[in-house]
Backbone as CSV, one residue per row, in Angstrom:
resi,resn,N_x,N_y,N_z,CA_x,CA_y,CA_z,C_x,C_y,C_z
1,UNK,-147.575,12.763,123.904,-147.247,13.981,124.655,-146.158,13.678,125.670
2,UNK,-145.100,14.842,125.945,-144.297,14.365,127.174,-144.692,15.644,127.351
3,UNK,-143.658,15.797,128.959,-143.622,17.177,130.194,-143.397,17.690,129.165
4,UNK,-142.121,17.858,128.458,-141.901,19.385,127.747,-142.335,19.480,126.193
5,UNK,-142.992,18.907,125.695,-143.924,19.173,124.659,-145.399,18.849,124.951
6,UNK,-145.803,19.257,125.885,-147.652,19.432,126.508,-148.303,20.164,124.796
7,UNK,-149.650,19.153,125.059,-150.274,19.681,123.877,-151.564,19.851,124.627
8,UNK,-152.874,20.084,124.014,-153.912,19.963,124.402,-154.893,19.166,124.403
9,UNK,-155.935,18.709,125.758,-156.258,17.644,125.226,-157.298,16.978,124.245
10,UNK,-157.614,16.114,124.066,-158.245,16.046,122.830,-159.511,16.246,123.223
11,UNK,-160.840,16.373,122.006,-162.076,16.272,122.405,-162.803,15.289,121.848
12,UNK,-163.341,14.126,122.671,-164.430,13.073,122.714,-165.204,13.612,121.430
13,UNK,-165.352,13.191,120.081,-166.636,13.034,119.387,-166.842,14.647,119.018
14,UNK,-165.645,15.786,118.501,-166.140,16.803,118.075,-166.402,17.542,116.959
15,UNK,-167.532,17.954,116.884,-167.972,18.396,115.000,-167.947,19.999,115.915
16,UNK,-168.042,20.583,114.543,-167.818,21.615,114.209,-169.337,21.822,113.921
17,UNK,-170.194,23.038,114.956,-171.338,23.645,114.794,-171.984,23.828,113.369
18,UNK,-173.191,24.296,113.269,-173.762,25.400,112.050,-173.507,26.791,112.246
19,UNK,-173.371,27.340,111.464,-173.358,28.615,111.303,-174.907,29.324,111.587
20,UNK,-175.320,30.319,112.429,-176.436,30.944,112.300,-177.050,30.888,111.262
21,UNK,-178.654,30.186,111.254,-179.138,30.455,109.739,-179.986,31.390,109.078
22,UNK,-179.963,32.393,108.373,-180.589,33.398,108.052,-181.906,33.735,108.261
23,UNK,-182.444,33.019,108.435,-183.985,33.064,108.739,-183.929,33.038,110.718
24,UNK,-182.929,33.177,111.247,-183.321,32.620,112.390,-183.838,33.170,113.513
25,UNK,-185.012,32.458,114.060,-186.076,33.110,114.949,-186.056,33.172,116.725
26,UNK,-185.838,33.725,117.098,-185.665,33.100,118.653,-186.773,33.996,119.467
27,UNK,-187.275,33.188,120.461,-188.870,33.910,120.794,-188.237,33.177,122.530
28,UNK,-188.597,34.412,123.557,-188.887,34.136,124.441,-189.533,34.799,125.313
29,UNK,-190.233,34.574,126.703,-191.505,35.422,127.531,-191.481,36.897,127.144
30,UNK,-190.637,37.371,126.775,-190.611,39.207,126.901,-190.177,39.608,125.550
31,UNK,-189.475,39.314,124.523,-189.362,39.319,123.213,-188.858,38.694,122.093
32,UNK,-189.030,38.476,121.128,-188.738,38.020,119.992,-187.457,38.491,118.853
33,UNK,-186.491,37.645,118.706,-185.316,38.117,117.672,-185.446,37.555,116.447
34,UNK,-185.475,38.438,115.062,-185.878,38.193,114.002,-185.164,38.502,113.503
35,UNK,-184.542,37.977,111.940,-183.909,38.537,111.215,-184.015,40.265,110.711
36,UNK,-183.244,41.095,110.923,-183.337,42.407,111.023,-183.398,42.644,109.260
37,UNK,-184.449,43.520,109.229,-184.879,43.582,107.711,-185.040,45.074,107.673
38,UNK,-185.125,46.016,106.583,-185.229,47.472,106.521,-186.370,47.843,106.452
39,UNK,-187.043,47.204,105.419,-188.739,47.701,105.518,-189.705,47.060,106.526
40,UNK,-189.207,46.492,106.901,-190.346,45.601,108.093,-189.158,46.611,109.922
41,UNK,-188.482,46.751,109.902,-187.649,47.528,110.814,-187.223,48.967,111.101
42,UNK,-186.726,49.064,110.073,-186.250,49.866,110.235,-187.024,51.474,110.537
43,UNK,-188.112,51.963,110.479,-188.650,52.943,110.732,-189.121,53.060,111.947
44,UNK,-189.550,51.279,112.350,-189.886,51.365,113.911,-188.446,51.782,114.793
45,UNK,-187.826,51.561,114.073,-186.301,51.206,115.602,-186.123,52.822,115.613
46,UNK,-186.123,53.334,114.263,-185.522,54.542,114.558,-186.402,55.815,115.204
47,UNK,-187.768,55.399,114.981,-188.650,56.195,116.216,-188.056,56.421,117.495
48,UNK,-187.333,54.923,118.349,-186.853,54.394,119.090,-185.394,55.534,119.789
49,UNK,-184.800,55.386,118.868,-183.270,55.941,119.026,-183.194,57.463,117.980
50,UNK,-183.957,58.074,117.841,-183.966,59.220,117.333,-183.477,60.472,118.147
51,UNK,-182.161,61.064,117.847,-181.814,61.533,118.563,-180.646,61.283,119.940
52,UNK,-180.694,60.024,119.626,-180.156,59.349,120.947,-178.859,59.441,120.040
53,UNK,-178.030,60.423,120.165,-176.523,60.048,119.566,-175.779,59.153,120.235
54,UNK,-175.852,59.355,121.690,-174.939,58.950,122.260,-174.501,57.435,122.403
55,UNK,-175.799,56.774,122.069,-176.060,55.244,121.453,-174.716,54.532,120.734
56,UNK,-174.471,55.625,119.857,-173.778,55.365,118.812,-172.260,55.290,119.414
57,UNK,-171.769,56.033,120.392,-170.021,55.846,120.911,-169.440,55.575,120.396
58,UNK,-169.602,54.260,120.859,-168.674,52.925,120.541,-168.910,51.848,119.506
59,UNK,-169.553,52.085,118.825,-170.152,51.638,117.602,-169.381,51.989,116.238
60,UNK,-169.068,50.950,115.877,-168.048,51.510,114.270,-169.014,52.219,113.328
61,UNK,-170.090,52.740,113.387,-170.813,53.108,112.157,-172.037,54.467,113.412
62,UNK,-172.858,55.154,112.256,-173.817,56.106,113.583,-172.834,57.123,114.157
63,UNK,-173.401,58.202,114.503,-175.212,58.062,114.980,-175.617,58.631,113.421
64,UNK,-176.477,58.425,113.068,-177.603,58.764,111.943,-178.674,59.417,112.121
65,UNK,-178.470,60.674,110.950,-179.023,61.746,111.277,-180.840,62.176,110.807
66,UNK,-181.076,60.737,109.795,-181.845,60.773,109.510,-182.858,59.556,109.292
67,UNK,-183.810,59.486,109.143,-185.034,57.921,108.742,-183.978,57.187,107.770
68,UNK,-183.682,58.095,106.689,-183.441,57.452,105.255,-182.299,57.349,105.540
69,UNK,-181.200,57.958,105.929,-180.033,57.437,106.514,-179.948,55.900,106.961
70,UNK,-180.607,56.042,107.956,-180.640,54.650,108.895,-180.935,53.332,107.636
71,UNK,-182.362,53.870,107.302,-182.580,52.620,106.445,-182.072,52.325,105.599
72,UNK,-181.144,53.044,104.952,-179.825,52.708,104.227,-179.117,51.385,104.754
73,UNK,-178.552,52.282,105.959,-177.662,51.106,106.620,-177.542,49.736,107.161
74,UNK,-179.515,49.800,107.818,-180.012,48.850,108.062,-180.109,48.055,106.158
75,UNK,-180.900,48.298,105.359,-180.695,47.351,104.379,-179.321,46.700,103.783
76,UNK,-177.966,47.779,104.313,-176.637,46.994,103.502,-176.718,46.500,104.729
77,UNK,-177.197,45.769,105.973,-177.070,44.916,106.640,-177.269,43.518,106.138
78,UNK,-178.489,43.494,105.943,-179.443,42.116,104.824,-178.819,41.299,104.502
79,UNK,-177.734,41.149,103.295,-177.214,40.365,102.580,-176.522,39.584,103.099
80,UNK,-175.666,40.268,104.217,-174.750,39.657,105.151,-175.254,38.244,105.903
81,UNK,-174.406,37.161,106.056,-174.446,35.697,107.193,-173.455,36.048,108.527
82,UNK,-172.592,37.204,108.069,-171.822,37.128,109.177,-171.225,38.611,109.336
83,UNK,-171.457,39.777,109.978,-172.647,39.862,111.344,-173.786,39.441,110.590
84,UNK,-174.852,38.412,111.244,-176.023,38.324,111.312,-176.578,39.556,112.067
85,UNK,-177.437,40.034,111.394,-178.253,41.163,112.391,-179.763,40.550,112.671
86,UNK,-180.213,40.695,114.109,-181.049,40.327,114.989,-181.679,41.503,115.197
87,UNK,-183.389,41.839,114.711,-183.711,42.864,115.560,-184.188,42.408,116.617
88,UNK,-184.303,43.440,117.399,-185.556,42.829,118.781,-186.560,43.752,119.027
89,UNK,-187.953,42.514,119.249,-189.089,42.972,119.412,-189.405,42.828,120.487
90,UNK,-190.381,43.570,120.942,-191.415,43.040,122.423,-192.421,42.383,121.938
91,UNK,-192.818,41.206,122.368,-193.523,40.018,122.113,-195.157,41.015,122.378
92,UNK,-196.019,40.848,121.259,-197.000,41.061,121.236,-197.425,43.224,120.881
93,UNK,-196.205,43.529,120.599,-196.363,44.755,120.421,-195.716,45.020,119.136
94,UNK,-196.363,46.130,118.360,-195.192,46.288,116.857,-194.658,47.658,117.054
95,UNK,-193.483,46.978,117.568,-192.560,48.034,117.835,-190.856,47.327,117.985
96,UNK,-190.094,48.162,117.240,-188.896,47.315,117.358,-187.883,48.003,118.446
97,UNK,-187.027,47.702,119.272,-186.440,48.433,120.601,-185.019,48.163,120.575
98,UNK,-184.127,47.336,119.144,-182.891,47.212,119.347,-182.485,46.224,118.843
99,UNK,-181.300,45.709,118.336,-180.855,44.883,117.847,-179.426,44.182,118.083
100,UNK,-178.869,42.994,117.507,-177.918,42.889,118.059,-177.592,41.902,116.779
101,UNK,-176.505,41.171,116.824,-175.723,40.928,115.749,-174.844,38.983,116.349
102,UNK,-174.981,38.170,116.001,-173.338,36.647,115.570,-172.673,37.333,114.476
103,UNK,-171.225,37.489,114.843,-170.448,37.692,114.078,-169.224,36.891,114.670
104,UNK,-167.960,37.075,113.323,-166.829,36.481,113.668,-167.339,34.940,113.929
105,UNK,-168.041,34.450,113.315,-168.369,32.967,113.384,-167.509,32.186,112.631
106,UNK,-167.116,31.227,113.802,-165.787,30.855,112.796,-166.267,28.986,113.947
107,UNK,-166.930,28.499,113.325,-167.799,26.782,113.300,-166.792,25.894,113.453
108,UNK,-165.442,25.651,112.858,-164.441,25.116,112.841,-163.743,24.870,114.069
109,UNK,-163.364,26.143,114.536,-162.877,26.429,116.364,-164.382,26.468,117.611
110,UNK,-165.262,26.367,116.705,-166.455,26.122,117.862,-166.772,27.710,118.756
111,UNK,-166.077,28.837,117.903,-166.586,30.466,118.193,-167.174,31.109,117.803
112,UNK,-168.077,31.604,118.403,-168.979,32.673,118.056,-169.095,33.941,118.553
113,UNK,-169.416,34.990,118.517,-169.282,36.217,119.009,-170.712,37.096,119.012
114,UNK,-171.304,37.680,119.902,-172.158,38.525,120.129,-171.866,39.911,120.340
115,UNK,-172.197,40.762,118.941,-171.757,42.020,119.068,-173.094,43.146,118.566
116,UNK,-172.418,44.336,117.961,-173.168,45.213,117.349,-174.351,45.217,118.133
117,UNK,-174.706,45.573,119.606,-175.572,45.482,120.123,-176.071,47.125,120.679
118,UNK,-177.364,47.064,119.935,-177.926,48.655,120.177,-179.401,48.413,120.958
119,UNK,-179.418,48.787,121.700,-180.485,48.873,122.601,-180.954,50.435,122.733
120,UNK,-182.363,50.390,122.482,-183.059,51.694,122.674,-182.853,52.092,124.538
121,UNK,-183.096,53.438,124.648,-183.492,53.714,125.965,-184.511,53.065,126.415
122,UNK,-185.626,52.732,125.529,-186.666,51.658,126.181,-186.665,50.221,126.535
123,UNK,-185.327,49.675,126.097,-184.990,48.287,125.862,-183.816,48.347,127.231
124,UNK,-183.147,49.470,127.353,-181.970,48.950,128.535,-183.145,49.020,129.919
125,UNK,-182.042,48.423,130.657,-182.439,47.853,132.242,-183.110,47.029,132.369
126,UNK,-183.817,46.723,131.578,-184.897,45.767,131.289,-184.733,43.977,131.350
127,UNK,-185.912,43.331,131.618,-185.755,41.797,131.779,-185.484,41.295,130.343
128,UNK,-186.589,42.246,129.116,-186.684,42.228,128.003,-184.714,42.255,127.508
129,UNK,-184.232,43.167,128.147,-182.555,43.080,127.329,-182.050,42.364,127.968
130,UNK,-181.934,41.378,129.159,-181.245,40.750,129.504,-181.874,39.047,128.965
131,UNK,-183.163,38.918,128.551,-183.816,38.294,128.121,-182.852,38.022,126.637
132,UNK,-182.914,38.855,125.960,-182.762,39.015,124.482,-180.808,38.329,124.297
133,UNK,-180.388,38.641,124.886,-178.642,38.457,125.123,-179.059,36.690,125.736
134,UNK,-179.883,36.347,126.997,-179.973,34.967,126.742,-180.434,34.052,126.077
135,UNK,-181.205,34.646,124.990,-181.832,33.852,123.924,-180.643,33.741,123.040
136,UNK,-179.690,34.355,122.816,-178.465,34.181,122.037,-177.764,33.511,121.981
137,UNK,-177.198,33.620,123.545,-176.245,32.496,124.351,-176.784,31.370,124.049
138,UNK,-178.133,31.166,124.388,-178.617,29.417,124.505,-178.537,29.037,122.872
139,UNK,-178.665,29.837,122.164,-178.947,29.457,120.789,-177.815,28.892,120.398
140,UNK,-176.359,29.803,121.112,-175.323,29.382,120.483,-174.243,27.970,121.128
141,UNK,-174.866,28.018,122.565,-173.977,26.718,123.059,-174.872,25.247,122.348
142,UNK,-176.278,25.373,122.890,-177.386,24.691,121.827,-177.144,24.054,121.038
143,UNK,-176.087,24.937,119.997,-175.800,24.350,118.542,-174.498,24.114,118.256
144,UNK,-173.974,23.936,119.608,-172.470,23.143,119.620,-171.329,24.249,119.861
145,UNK,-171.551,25.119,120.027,-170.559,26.106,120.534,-169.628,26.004,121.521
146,UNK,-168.609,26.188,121.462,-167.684,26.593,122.782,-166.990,27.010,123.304
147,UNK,-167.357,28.449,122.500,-166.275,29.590,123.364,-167.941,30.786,122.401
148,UNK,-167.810,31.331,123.332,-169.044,32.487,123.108,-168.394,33.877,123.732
149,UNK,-168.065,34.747,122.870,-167.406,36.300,122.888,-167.883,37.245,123.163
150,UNK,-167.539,37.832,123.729,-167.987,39.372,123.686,-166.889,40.304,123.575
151,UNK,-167.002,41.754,122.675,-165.853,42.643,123.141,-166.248,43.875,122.858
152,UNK,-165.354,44.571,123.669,-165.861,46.367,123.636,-164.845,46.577,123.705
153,UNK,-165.300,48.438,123.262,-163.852,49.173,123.404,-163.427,49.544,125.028
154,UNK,-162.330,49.420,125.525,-162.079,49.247,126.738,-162.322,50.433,127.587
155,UNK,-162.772,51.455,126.878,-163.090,52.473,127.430,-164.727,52.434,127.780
156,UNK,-165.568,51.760,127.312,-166.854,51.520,127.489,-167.171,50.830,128.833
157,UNK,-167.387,51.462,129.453,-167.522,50.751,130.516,-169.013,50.051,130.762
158,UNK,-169.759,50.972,130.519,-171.295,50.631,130.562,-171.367,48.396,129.741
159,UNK,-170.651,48.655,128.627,-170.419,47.486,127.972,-169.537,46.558,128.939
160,UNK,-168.633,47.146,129.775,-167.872,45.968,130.527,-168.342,45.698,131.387
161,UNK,-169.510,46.111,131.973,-170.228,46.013,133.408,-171.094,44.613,132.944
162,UNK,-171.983,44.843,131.516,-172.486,44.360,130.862,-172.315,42.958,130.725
163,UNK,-171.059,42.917,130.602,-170.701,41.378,130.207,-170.617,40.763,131.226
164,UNK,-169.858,41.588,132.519,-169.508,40.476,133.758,-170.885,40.070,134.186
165,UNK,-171.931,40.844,134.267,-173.651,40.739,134.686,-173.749,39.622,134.357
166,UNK,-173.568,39.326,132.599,-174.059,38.099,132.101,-173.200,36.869,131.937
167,UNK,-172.436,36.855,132.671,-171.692,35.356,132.936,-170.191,36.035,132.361
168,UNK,-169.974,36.585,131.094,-168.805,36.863,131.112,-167.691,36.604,131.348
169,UNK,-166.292,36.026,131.323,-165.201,36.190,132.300,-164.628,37.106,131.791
170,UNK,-163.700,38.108,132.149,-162.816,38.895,131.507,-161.533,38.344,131.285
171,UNK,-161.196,38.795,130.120,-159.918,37.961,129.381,-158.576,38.688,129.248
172,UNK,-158.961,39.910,129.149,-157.484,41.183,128.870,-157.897,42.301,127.749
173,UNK,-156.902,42.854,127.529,-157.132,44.029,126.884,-156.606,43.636,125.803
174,UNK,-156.562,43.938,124.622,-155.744,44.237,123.115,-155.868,45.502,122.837
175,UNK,-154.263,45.892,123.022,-153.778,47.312,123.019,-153.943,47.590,121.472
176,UNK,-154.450,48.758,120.949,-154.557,49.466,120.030,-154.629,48.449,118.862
177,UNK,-155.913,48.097,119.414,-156.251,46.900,118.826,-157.271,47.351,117.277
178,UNK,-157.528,48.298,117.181,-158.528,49.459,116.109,-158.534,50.258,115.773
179,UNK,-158.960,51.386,114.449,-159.201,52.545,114.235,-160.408,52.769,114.233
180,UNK,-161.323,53.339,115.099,-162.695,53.455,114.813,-163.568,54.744,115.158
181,UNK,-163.654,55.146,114.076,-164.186,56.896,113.241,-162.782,57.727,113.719
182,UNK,-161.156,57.203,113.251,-160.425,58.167,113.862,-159.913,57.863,114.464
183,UNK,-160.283,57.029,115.990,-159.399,57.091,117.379,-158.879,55.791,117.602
184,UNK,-158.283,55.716,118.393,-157.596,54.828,119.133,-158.622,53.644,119.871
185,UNK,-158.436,52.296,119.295,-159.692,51.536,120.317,-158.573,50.266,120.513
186,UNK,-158.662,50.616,122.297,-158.139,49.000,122.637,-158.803,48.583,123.364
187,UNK,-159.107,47.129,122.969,-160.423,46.350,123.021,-160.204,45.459,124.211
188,UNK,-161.256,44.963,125.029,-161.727,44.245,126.029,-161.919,43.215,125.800
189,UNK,-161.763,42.261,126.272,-162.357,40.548,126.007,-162.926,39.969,126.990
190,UNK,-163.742,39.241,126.575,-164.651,38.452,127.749,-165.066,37.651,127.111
191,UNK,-165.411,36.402,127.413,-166.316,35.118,126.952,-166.816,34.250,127.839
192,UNK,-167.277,33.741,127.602,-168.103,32.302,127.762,-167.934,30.922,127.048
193,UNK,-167.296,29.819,128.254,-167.360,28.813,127.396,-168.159,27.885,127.549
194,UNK,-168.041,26.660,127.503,-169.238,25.754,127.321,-169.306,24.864,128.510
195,UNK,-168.166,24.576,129.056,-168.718,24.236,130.654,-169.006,25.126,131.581
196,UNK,-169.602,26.688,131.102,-169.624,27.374,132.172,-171.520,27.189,131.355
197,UNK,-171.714,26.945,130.974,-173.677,27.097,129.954,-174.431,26.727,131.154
198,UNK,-174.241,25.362,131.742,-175.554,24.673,132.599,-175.877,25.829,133.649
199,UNK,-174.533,26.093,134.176,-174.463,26.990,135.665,-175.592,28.391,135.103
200,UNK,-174.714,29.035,133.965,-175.345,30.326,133.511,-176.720,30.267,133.387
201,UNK,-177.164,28.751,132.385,-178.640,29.082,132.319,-179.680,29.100,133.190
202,UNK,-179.293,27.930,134.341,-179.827,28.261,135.244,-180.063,29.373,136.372
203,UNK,-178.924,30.187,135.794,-179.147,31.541,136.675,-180.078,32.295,136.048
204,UNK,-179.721,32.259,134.622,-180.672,32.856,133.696,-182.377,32.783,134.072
205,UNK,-182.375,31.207,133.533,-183.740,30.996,134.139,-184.392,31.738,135.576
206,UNK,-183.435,31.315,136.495,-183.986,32.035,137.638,-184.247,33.099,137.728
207,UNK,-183.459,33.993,137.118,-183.922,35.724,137.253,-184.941,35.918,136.611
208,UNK,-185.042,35.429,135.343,-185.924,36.115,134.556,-187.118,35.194,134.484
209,UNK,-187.381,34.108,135.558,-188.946,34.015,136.045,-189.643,34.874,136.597
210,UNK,-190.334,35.155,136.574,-191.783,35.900,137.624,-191.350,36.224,138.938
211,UNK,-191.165,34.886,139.398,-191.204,34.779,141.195,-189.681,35.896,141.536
212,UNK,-189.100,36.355,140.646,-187.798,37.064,140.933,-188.255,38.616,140.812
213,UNK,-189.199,38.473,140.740,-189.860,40.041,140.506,-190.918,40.285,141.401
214,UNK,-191.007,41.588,142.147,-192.092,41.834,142.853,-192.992,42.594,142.102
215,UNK,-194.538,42.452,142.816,-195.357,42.880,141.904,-195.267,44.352,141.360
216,UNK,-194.351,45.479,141.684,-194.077,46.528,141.330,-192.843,46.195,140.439
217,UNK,-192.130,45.335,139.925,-191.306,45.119,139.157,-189.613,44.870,139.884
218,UNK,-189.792,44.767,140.893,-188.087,45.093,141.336,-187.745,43.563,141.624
219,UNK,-186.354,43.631,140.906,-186.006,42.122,140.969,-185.443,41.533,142.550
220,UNK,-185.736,40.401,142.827,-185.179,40.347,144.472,-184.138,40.082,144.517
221,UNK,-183.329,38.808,143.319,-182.248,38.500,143.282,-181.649,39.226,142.342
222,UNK,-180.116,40.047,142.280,-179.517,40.198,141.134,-178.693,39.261,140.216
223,UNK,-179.255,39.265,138.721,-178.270,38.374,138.034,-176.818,38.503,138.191
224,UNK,-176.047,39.840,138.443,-174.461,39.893,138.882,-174.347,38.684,139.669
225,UNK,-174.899,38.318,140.850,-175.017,37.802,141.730,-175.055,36.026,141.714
226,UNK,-175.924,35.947,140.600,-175.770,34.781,140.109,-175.326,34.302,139.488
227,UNK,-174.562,35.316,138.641,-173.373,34.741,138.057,-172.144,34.851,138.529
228,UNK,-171.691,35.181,139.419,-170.632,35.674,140.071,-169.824,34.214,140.072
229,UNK,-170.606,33.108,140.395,-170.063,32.153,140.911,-169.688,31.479,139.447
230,UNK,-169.815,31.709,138.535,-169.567,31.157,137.012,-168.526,32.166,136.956
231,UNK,-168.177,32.987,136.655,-166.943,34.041,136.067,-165.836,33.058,136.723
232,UNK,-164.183,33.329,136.094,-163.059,32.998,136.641,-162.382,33.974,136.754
233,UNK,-162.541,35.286,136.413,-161.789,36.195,136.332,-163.164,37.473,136.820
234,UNK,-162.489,38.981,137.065,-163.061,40.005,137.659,-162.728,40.936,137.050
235,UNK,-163.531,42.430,135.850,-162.821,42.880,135.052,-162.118,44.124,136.370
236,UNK,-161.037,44.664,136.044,-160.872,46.175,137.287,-161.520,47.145,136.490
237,UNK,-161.962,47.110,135.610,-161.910,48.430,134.846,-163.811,48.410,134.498
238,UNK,-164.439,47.792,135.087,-165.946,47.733,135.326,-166.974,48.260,136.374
């Protein structure tokens, strides 16, 4: 390397991750992520989000107007390794409250991406959804990851608030970056990389123990808060 041809530097001892494996299970205090299946799922979720169009926005596919609709869509999910679809359960109840998706897995560059994420009205605000998004993360730095994605359409804000909460940094916009049902989508970026994991999980951990909750449920510390100090960047548009 000289000054005017800078390259990047190398990495100590690096393999290239696994890919999410189809069967894969992730269980923690408040719920469980399972491979998202149609007949074991799909009738519960849509009890869930029935009616709830508005779910659907920003979502390339939905809202769905019917049971048999849905479970359509949910089964041409199945076959797929990449989006993996994740439903989510509440641990000890049969009822499904939302799902979420690894896609754009690309093992080689050490990226992964967390998308297609639908959360029932019963699943947002919850320890359970912020729970469910860190069982992901850990799964994916865990297994050698190091760059972990997120993106929305830049008009979503609810989604950009979302990401900075959970460690997030914001990255920029990609102008008319989509066509999706029709319109115009320029997309948001945010990620997570792998020397930012120790800091995050331990924030993680902390919130979503017990002692961060009073016995009426209200959290004392906010996770924004604890992650604040992990982000490098601040989105304006959140």
């Amino acid at each position: 390397m000289t000054e005017d041809r800078p390259v990047g530097p190398l990495i100590p001892g690096w393999r290239a991750p696994p890919a999410p494996p189809a069967d894969l299970l992730l269980e923690g205090r408040h719920v469980r992520l399972e491979p998202l299946r149609a007949d074991r799922h799909a009738a519960l979720l849509f009890r869930e989000i029935e009616g709830e169009d508005w779910l659907w926005d920003y979502m390339s596919v939905g809202p769905f107007n019917s049971a048999a609709q849905f479970h359509r869509f949910v089964q041409g999910t199945e076959a797929g390794t990449d989006p993996l679809f994740l439903a989510i359960r509440p641990r000890a109840e049969d009822r499904v409250v939302g799902f979420a998706a690894f896609l754009r897995v690309t093992p080689a560059a050490g990226s992964i991406e967390v998308g297609f994420i639908l959360m029932s009205p019963a699943l947002q605000r919850t320890p359970a959804a912020t729970e469910a998004m860190f069982l992901m993360m850990e799964w994916a730095f865990e297994a050698g990851y190091r760059r972990y994605e997120w993106k929305c359409d830049a008009l979503n804000r609810p989604s950009r608030r979302a990401a900075q909460r959970l460690g997030f940094s914001y990255e920029g916009v990609f102008r008319q970056a989509a066509v999706v049902k029709g319109r115009n989508r320029d997309t948001a970026w945010f990620a997570v990389i792998d020397k930012d994991w120790a800091a995050l999980r331990e924030a993680f951990e902390f919130w979503l123990s017990p002692a961060n909750f009073s016995d009426d449920g209200r959290q004392r510390e906010r996770l924004g808060d604890l992650t604040r100090l992990v982000r490098v960047s601040s989105d304006p548009e959140a």
